[in-house]
KESELO-506659 format. One line per field, with one value per residue: residue number from 1; residue in one letter; x, y, z of N, C-alpha, C in turn. Coordinates in nm, 4 decimals, decimal comma. Layout:
<sites>
seq NUM | ...
type A | ...
n_X X | ...
n_Y Y | ...
n_Z Z | ...
ca_X X | ...
ca_Y Y | ...
ca_Z Z | ...
c_X X | ...
c_Y Y | ...
c_Z Z | ...
</sites>
This chain:
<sites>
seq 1 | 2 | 3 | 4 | 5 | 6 | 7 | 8 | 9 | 10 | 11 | 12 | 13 | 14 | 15 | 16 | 17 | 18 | 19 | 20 | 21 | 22 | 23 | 24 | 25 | 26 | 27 | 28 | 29 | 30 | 31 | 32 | 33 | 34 | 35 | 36 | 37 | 38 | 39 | 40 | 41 | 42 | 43 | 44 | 45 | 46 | 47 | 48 | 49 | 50 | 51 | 52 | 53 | 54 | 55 | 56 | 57 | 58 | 59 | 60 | 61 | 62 | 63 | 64 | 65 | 66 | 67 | 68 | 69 | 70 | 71 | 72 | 73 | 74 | 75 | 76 | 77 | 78 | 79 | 80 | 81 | 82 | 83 | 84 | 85 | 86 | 87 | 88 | 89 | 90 | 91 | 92 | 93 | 94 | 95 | 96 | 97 | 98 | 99 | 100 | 101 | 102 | 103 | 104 | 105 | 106 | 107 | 108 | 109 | 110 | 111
type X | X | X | X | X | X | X | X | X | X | X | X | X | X | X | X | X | X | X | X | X | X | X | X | X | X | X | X | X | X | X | X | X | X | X | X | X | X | X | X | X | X | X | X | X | X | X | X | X | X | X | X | X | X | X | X | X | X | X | X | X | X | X | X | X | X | X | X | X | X | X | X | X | X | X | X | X | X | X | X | X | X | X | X | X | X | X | X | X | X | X | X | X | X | X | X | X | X | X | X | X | X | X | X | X | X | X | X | X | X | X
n_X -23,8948 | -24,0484 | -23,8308 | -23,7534 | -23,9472 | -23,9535 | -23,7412 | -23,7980 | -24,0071 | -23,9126 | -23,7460 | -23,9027 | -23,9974 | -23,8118 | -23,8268 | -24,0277 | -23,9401 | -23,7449 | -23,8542 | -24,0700 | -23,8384 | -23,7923 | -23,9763 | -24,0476 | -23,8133 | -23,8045 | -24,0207 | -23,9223 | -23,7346 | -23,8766 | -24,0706 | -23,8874 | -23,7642 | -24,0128 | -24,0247 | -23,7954 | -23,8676 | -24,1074 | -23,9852 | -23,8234 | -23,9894 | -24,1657 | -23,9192 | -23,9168 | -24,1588 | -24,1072 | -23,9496 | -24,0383 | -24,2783 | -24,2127 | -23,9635 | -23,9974 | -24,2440 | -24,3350 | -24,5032 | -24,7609 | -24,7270 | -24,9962 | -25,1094 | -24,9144 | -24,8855 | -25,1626 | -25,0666 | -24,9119 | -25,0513 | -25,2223 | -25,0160 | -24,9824 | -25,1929 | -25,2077 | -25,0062 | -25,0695 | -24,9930 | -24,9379 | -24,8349 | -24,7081 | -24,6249 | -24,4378 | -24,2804 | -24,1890 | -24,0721 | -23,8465 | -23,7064 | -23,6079 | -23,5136 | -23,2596 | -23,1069 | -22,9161 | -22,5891 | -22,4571 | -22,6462 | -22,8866 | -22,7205 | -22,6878 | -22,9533 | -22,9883 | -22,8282 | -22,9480 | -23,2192 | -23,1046 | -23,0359 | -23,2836 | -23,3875 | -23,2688 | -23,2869 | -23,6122 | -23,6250 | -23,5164 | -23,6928 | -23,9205 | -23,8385
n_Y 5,4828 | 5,5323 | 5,6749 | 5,8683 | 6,0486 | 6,1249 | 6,2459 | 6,4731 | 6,5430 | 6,6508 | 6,8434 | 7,0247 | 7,0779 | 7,2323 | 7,4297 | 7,5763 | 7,6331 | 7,8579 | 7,9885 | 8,1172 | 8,2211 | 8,4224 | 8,5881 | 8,6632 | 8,8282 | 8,9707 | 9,1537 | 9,2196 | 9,4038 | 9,5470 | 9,7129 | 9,7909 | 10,0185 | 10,1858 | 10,2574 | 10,3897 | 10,6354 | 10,7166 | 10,7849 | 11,0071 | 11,2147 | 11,2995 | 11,4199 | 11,6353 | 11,7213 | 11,8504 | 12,0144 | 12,1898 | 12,3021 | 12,3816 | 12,4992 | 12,6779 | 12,7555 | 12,8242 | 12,7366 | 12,6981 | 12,4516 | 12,3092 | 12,3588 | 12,2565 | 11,9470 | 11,8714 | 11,8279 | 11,6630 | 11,4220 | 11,3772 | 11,3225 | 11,0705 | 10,9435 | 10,9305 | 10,7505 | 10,5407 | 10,4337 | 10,4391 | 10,6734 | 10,5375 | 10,3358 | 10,3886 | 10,5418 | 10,2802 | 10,1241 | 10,3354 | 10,2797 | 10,0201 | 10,0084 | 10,1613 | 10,0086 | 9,9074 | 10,0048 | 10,0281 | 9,9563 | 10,1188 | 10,3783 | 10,3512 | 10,3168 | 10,5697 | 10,6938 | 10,6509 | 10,7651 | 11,0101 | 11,0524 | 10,9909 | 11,2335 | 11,4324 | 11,3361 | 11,3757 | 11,6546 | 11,7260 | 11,6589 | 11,8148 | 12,0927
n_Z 11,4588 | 11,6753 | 11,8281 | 11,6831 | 11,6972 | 11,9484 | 12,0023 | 11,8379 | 11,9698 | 12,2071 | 12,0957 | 12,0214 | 12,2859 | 12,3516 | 12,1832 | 12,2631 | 12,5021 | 12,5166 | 12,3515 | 12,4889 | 12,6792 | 12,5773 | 12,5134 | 12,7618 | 12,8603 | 12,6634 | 12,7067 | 12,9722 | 12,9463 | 12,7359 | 12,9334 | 13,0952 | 12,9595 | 12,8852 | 13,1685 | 13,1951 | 13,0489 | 13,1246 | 13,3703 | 13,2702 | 13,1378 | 13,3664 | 13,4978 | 13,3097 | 13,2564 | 13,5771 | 13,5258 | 13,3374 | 13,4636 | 13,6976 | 13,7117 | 13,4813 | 13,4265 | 13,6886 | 13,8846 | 14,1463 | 14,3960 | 14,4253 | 14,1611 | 14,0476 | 14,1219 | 14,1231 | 13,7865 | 13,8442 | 13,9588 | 13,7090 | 13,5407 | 13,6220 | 13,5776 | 13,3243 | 13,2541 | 13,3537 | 13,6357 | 13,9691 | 14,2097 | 14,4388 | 14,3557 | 14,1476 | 14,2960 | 14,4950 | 14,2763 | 14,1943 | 14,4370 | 14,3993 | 14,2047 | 14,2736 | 14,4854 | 14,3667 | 14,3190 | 14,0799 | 13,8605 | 13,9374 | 13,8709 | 13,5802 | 13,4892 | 13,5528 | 13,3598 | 13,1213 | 13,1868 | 13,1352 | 12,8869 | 12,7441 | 12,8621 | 12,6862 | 12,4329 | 12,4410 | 12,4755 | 12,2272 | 12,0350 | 12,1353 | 12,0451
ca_X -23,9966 | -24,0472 | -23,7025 | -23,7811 | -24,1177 | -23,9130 | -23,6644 | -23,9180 | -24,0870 | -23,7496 | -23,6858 | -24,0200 | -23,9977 | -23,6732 | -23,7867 | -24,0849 | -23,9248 | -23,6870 | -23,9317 | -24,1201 | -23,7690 | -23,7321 | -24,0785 | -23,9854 | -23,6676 | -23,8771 | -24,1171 | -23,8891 | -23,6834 | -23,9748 | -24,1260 | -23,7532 | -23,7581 | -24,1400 | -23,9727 | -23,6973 | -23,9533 | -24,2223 | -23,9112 | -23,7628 | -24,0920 | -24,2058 | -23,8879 | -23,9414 | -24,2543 | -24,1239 | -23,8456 | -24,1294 | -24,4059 | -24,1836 | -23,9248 | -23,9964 | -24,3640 | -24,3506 | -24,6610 | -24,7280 | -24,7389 | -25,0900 | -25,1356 | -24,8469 | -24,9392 | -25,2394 | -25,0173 | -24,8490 | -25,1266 | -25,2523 | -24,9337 | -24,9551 | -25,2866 | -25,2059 | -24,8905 | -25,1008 | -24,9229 | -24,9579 | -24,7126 | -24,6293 | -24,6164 | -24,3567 | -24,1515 | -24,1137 | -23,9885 | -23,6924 | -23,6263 | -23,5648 | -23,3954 | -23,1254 | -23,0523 | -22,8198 | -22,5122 | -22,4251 | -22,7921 | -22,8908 | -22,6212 | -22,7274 | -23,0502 | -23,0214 | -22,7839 | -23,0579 | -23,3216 | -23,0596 | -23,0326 | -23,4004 | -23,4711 | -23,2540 | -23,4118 | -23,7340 | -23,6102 | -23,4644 | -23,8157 | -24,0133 | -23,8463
ca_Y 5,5846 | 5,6235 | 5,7819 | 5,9864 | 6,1167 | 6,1387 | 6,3960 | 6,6041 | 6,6429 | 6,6927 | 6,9752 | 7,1017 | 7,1382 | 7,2927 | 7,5556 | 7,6513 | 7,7224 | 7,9344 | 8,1216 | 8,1789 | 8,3249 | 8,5495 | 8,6664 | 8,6713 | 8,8979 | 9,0843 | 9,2218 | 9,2887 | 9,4782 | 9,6699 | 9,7604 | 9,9037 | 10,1014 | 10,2406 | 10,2884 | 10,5149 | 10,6982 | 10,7920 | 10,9472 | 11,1197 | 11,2303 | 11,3415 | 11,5120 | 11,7244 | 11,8144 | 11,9306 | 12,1120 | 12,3178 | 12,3428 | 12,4307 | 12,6225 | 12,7838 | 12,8169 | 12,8575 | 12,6714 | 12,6906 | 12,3614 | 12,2687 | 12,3290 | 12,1393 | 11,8538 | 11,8439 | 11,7509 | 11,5049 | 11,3148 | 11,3794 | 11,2333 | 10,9061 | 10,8569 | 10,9157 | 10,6538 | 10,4360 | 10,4074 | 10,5424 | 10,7110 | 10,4656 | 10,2053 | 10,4830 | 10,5389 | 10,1842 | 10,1094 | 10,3866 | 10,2346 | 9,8902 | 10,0117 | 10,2458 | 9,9148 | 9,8389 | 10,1339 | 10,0269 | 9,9392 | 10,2735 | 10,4614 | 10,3069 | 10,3649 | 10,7310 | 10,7524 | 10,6212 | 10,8840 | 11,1214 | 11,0547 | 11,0034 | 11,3459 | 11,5157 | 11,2915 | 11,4353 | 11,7633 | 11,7953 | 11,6625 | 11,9143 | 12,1735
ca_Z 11,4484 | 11,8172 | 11,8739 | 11,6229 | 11,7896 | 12,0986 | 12,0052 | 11,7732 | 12,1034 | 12,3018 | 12,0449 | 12,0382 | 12,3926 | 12,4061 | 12,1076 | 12,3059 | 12,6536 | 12,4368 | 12,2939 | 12,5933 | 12,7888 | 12,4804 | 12,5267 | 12,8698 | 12,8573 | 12,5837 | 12,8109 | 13,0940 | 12,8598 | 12,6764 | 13,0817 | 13,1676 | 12,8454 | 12,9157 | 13,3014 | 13,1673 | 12,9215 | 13,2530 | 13,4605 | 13,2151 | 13,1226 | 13,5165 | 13,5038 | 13,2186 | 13,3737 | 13,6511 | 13,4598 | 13,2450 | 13,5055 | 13,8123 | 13,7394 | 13,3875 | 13,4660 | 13,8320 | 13,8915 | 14,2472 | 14,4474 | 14,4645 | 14,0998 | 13,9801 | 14,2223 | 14,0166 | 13,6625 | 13,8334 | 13,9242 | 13,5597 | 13,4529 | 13,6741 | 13,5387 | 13,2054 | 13,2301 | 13,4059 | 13,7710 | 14,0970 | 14,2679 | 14,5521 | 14,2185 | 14,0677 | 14,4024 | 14,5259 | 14,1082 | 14,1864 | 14,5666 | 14,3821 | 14,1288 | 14,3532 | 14,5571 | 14,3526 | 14,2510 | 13,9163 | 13,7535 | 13,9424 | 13,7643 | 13,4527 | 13,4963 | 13,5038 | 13,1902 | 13,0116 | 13,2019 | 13,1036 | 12,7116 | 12,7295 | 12,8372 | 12,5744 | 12,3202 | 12,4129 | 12,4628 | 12,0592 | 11,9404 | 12,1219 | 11,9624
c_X -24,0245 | -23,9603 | -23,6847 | -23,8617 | -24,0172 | -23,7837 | -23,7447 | -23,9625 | -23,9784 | -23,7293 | -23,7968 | -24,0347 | -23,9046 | -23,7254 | -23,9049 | -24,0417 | -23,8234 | -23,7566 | -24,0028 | -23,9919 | -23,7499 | -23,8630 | -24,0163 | -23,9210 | -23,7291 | -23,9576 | -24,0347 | -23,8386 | -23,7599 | -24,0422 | -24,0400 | -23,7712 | -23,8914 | -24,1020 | -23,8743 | -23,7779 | -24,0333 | -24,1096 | -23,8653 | -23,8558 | -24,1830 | -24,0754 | -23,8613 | -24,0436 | -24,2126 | -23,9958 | -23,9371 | -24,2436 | -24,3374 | -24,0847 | -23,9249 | -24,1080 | -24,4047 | -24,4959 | -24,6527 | -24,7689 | -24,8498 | -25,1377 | -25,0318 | -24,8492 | -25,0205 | -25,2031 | -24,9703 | -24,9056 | -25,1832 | -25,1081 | -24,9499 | -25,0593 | -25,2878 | -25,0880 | -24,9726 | -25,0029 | -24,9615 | -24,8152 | -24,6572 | -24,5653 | -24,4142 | -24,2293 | -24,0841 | -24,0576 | -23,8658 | -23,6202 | -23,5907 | -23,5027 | -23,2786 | -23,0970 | -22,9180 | -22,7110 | -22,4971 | -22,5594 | -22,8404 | -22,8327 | -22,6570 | -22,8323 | -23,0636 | -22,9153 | -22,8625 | -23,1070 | -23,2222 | -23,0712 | -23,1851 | -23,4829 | -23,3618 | -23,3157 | -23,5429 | -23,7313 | -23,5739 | -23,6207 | -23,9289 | -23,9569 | -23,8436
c_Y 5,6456 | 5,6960 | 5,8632 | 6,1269 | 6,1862 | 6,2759 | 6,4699 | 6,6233 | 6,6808 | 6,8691 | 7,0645 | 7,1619 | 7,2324 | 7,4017 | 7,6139 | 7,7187 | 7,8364 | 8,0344 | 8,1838 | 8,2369 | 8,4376 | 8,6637 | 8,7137 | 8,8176 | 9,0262 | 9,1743 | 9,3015 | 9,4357 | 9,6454 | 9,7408 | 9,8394 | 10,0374 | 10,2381 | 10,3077 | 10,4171 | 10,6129 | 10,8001 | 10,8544 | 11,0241 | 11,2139 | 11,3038 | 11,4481 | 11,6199 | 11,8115 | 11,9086 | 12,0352 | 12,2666 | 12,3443 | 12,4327 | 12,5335 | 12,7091 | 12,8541 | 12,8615 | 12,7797 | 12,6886 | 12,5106 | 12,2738 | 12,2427 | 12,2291 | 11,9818 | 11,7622 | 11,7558 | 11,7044 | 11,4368 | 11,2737 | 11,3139 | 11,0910 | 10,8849 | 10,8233 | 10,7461 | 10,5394 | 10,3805 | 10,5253 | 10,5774 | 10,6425 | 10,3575 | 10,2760 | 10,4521 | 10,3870 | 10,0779 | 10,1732 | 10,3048 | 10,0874 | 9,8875 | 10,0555 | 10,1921 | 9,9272 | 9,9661 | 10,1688 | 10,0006 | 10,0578 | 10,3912 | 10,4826 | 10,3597 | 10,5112 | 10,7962 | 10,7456 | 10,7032 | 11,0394 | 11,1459 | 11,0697 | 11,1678 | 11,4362 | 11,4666 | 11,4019 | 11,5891 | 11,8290 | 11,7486 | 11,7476 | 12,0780 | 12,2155
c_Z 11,5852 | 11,8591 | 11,8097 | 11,6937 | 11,9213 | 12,1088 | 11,9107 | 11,8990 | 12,1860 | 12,1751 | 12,0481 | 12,2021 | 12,4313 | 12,3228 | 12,1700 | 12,4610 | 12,6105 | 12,4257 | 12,3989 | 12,6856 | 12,6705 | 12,4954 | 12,6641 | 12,9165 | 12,7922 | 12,6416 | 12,9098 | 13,0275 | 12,8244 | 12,8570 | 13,0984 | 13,0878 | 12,8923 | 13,0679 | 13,3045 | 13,1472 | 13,0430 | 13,3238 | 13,3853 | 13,1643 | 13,2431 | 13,5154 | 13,4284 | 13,2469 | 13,4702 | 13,6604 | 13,4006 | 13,3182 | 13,6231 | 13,8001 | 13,6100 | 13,3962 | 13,5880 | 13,8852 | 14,0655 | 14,2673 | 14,3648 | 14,2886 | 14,0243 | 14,0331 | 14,0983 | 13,8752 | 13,7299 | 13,8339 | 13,7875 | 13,4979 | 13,4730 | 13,6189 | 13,4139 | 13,1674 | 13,3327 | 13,5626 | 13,8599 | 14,1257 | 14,3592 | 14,3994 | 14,1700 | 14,1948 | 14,4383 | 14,3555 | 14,1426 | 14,2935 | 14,5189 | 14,2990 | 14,1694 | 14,4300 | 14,5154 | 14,2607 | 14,1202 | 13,8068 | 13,7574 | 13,8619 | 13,6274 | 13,3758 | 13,4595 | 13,4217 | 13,1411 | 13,0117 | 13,1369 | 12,9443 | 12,6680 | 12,7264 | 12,7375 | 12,4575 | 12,3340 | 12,4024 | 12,3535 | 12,0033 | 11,9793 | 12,0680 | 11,8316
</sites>
Protein backbone atom coordinates (compact mmCIF):
# COMPACT_ATOMS: atom_id res chain seq x y z
CA UNK A 1 0.00 0.00 0.00
CA UNK A 2 2.79 2.39 0.69
CA UNK A 3 4.43 1.88 -2.74
CA UNK A 4 1.39 2.42 -4.01
CA UNK A 5 0.92 5.96 -2.26
CA UNK A 6 4.42 6.55 -3.35
CA UNK A 7 4.08 6.47 -7.03
CA UNK A 8 0.39 8.08 -7.05
CA UNK A 9 2.32 10.91 -5.59
CA UNK A 10 5.41 10.42 -7.99
CA UNK A 11 2.77 10.69 -10.81
CA UNK A 12 0.85 13.31 -9.33
CA UNK A 13 3.86 15.22 -9.16
CA UNK A 14 5.05 14.57 -12.49
CA UNK A 15 1.29 15.46 -13.99
CA UNK A 16 1.36 18.71 -12.22
CA UNK A 17 4.85 20.07 -13.28
CA UNK A 18 3.53 19.12 -16.77
CA UNK A 19 0.70 20.99 -16.57
CA UNK A 20 2.23 23.90 -15.14
CA UNK A 21 5.10 23.97 -18.31
CA UNK A 22 2.05 23.73 -20.62
CA UNK A 23 0.55 26.63 -18.91
CA UNK A 24 3.88 27.88 -19.04
CA UNK A 25 4.62 27.62 -22.86
CA UNK A 26 0.84 28.64 -23.12
CA UNK A 27 1.31 32.01 -22.00
CA UNK A 28 4.57 32.65 -23.61
CA UNK A 29 3.02 31.63 -26.75
CA UNK A 30 -0.38 33.58 -26.31
CA UNK A 31 2.13 37.04 -25.21
CA UNK A 32 4.17 36.42 -28.69
CA UNK A 33 0.89 36.16 -30.54
CA UNK A 34 -0.63 39.52 -28.69
CA UNK A 35 3.28 40.88 -29.57
CA UNK A 36 2.80 40.24 -33.29
CA UNK A 37 -0.95 41.62 -33.15
CA UNK A 38 0.39 45.38 -31.36
CA UNK A 39 3.15 45.78 -34.29
CA UNK A 40 1.29 44.90 -36.92
CA UNK A 41 -1.29 46.97 -35.51
CA UNK A 42 1.23 50.31 -34.83
CA UNK A 43 2.12 49.68 -38.27
CA UNK A 44 -1.11 49.96 -39.82
CA UNK A 45 -1.46 53.04 -37.98
CA UNK A 46 1.18 54.52 -39.25
CA UNK A 47 0.34 53.27 -42.78
CA UNK A 48 -3.33 55.11 -42.54
CA UNK A 49 -2.45 58.09 -40.34
CA UNK A 50 0.94 59.02 -42.01
CA UNK A 51 0.99 58.54 -45.28
CA UNK A 52 -2.75 58.24 -46.46
CA UNK A 53 -3.86 60.85 -43.97
CA UNK A 54 -0.80 62.90 -43.75
CA UNK A 55 -1.21 63.62 -40.18
CA UNK A 56 1.45 65.90 -39.25
CA UNK A 57 3.98 64.75 -36.58
CA UNK A 58 2.76 66.12 -33.44
CA UNK A 59 -0.70 64.93 -34.12
CA UNK A 60 0.11 61.49 -35.05
CA UNK A 61 2.50 61.29 -32.04
CA UNK A 62 -0.59 61.81 -30.18
CA UNK A 63 -2.33 58.20 -31.69
CA UNK A 64 0.55 56.49 -30.90
CA UNK A 65 0.56 57.17 -27.48
CA UNK A 66 -3.28 56.45 -27.64
CA UNK A 67 -2.34 53.21 -29.05
CA UNK A 68 0.31 52.23 -26.29
CA UNK A 69 -2.22 53.01 -23.83
CA UNK A 70 -4.84 51.29 -25.35
CA UNK A 71 -2.49 47.95 -25.73
CA UNK A 72 -1.38 48.50 -22.45
CA UNK A 73 2.61 49.19 -22.92
CA UNK A 74 4.86 51.92 -23.07
CA UNK A 75 6.98 52.59 -25.68
CA UNK A 76 10.42 51.92 -24.12
CA UNK A 77 8.35 48.42 -22.96
CA UNK A 78 7.51 48.12 -26.95
CA UNK A 79 11.14 49.07 -28.24
CA UNK A 80 13.31 47.10 -25.86
CA UNK A 81 10.53 43.82 -26.91
CA UNK A 82 11.81 44.47 -30.78
CA UNK A 83 15.74 45.00 -29.58
CA UNK A 84 15.38 41.42 -27.94
CA UNK A 85 13.68 40.05 -30.39
CA UNK A 86 16.19 41.29 -33.54
CA UNK A 87 19.14 39.70 -31.44
CA UNK A 88 18.67 36.90 -32.89
CA UNK A 89 18.42 36.71 -37.26
CA UNK A 90 16.27 33.83 -37.69
CA UNK A 91 13.44 34.41 -34.76
CA UNK A 92 13.70 38.14 -36.06
CA UNK A 93 12.92 37.05 -39.55
CA UNK A 94 10.20 35.02 -38.24
CA UNK A 95 8.94 37.38 -36.29
CA UNK A 96 8.16 39.72 -39.01
CA UNK A 97 6.53 37.01 -41.34
CA UNK A 98 4.11 36.71 -38.79
CA UNK A 99 3.82 40.86 -38.43
CA UNK A 100 3.55 40.55 -42.08
CA UNK A 101 0.52 37.98 -42.45
CA UNK A 102 -0.87 39.72 -39.47
CA UNK A 103 -1.19 42.95 -41.16
CA UNK A 104 -2.88 41.59 -44.29
CA UNK A 105 -5.16 39.66 -42.04
CA UNK A 106 -6.23 42.84 -40.61
CA UNK A 107 -6.11 44.63 -43.66
CA UNK A 108 -8.96 42.02 -45.57
CA UNK A 109 -11.22 42.43 -42.37
CA UNK A 110 -11.25 46.11 -42.41
CA UNK A 111 -12.53 46.15 -45.64
Amino acid sequence: MTSCLKIFGALSLSFLLVAAGCRTQNSALQEHKAFVTTYAGLLLLHEKEKMYNHLPDSLYQMKVDTFFLEHHLTKKEFRNKVADLSTDEKNWKNFLQEVSRTVDSLRNRRR
